[in-house]
N, C-alpha and C positions, 0 to 999 in steps of 0.2 A: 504494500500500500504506500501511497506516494500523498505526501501533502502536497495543495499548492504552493507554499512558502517556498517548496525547495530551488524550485525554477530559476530564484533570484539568487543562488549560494554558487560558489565554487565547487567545479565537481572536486573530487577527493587527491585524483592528482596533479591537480593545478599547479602549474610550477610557482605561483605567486606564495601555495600556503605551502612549498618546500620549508621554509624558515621557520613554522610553527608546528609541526606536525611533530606531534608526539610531547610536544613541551608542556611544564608546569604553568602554573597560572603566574609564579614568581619569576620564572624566565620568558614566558610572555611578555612582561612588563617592561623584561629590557630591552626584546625585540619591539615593543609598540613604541617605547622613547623614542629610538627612533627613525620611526616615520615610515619606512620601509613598505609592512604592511599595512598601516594604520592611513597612509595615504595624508598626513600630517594633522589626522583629528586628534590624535594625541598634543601634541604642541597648540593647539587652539587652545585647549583646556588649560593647560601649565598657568598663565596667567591668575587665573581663577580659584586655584587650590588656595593661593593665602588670603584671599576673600573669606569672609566670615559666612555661614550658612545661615540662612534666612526664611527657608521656609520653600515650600512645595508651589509650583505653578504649572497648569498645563493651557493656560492661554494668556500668558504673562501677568497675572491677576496674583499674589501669592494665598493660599487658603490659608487664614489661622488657626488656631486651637484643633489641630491634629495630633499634635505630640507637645502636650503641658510642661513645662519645667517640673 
């Protein structure tokens, strides 16, 4: 059985995910720094890590009282 999602993925041996296959989630991390696989969405983000978290949004709205102090 085949989901439609898959359509949109790499087959399996894509020379692109040669650098990821078979890696931990902690050497992922070195290989998504950078940018290689990640197509540089990792370094968009980098900015944004010493930003203080603020709350949830999914139409740039933030919802409050989700998670109280």
């Amino acid at each position: 059985m085949s989901a439609p999602f898959r359509q949109y993925l790499f087959p399996h041996d894509h020379p692109r995910l040669a650098d990821i296959r078979g890696i931990d989630a902690y050497a992922y991390r070195e290989v998504a720094a950078g940018g290689g696989f990640t197509g540089g969405l990792v370094a968009g983000w980098r900015p944004l890590y010493a930003q203080p978290f603020r709350g949830v949004t999914s139409d740039g709205d933030l919802v409050s009282g989700l998670h109280p102090p």
